[in-house]
N, C-alpha and C positions, 0 to 999 in steps of 0.2 A: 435781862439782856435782850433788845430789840434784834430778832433775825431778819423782819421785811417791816418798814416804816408802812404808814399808813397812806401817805405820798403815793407810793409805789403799787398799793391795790386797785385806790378805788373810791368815791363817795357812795360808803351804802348807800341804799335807801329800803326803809323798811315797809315788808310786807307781809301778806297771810298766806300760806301754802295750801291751796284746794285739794289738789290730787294730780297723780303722775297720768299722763295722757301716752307715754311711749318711754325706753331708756332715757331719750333724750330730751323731751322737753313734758316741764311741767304746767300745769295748769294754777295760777293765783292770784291775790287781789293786792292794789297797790291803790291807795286815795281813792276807794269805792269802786276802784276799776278793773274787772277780769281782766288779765292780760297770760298771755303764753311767754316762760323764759325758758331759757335752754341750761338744761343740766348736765354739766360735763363728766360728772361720775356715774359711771353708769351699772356700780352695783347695788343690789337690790336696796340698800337703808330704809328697808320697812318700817324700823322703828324710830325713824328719824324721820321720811318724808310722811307725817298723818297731817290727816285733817286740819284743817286751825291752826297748825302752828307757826309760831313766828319766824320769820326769817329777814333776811335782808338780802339784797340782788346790786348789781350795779349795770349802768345803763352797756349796753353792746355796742360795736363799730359799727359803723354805719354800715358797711359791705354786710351785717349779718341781718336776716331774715326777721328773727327774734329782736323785739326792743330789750330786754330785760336779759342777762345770767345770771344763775342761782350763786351765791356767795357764801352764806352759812342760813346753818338751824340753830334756835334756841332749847337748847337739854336744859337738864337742871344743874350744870357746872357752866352755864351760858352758854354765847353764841360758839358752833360748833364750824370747823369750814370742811366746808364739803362740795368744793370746787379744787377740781384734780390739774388742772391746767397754772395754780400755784407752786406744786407741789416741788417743781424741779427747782424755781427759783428760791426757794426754800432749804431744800437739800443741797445746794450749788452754796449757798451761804452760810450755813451749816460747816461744810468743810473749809469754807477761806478762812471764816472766825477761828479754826484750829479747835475744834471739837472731837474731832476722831484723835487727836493725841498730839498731831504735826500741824504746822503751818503747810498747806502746798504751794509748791512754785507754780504748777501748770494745772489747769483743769479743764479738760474737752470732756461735752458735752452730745449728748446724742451719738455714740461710737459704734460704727457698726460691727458687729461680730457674726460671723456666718448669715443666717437668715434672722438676724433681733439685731434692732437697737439697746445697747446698754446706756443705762442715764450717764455716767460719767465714769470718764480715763481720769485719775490722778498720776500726778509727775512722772505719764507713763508706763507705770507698774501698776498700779491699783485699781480694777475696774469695780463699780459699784452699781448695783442695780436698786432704786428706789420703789418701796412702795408707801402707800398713803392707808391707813388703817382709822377704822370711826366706827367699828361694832364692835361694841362694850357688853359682855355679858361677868355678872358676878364679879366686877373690878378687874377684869383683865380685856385685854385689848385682842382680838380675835382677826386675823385674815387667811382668806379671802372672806365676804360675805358671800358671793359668789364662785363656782367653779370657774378657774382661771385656767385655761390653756395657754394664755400667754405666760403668766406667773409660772407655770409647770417649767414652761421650755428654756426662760428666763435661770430659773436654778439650775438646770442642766448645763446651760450654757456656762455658767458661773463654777461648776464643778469642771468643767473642760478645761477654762481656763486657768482654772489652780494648777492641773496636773500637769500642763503645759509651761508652768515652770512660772507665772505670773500670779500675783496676790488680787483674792479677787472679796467681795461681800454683799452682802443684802442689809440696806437699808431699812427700816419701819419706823416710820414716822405717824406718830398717834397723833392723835387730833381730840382724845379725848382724856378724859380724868382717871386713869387705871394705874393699878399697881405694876403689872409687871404683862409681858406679850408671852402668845401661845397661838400655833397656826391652826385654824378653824377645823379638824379633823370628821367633824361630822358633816361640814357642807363640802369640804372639797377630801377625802383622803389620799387623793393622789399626790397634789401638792404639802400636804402636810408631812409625807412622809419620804419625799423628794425633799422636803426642808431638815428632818433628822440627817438624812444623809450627806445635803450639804454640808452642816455642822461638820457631821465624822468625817467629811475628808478636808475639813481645814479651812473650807472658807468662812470669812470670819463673819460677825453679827454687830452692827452697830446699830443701836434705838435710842429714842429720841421722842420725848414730849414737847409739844407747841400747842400753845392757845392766843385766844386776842385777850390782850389788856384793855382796860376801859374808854383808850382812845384808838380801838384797832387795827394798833398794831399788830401784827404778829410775835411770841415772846418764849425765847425758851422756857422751857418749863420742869427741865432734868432729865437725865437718861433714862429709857425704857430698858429693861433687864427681862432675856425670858425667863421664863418660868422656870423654878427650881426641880419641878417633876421633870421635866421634860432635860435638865441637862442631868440628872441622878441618871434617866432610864439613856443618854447616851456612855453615860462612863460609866452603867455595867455593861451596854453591848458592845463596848471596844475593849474592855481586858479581857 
């Protein structure tokens, strides 16, 4: 199942990744040529942005500084996308397809709730908060790689909104070849254990695998499930 055509990205064009020069722009070579592109994810993927590796970028708007943005990385399950600036139009189409269980009638985007944007109001009732997940350790899909304050306040916010009488959830959208998700507890534990507790009070969890098919597309790839440790140790902390 095609979620974003290839129409609608981009014409890669491939290149070699040098080294990261700042969060946001990288250093790499394109037709023998060092060039700077700008990377819009701006957690750490140590193990993704090294030396030599292949990647592919596509050309910027003209208003931007940078000729080149980073597009994906080549892992050993292929090209990997790790450009965060697709990531809503991805998850926005995700739910018109009728993947969370329903067709929606309405979908708003960018919702503001106290001081955060939420990625998306569904028919009204359902707000969802997305994230983009690409750090793979032992077959499982890990986030944050980084300590997230945003991500923190995001769940907080998501728990408010339950109790206040609306259905609300968190997103994870993998990007990479894993069995099953589990939030990063050794790089962030605040947010990891703000994520147990959303669980325990209701808000619900929908995941989600996408990768590119060999004309890159973007292509579902089957639901992401968390981890089975992690919902045993919620249903013994709630009886």
């Amino acid at each position: 199942m095609i979620i974003l055509n290839s129409s609608e990205i981009g014409k890669p064009i491939e290149g070699k990744f040098l080294y990261r020069k700042n969060r946001f722009v990288g250093v790499c070579q394109v037709n023998g040529e060092v060039v700077e592109c700008h990377i819009s994810d701006t957690g750490r993927l140590k193990e993704i942005l090294t030396e030599g590796r292949e990647i592919l970028l596509l050309k910027s708007s003209q208003n931007n500084k940078l000729l080149y943005k980073l597009l994906s990385a080549k892992m050993e399950e292929g090209f990997v996308l790790v450009n965060t600036s697709i990531h809503s139009k991805i998850g926005k189409k995700i739910i018109e397809l009728g993947l969370l269980g329903f067709k929606p009638k309405k979908i708003k985007s960018e919702v503001v709730y106290k001081d955060s944007r939420i990625d998306f109001l569904v028919d009204e009732r359902l707000y969802i908060e997305l994230k983009g997940c690409n750090l793979l350790v032992d077959k499982q899909c890990l986030f944050p790689d980084a300590p997230t304050t945003r991500g923190l306040k995001h769940l907080k916010h998501l728990i408010e909104i339950k109790k206040e009488g609306y259905e609300s959830a968190i997103m994870i959208l993998s990007l990479r070849e894993c069995k099953t998700f589990l939030p990063n507890i050794e790089t962030d534990p605040d947010f990891s254990k703000m994520f147990e507790t959303a669980l325990k009070e209701g808000v619900k969890f929908y995941g989600f695998k996408v990768k590119f098919d060999k004309d890159f597309n973007i292509v579902y790839n089957g639901k992401l499930e968390v981890d089975k440790k992690l919902w045993s140790w919620l249903k013994k902390s709630s009886s």
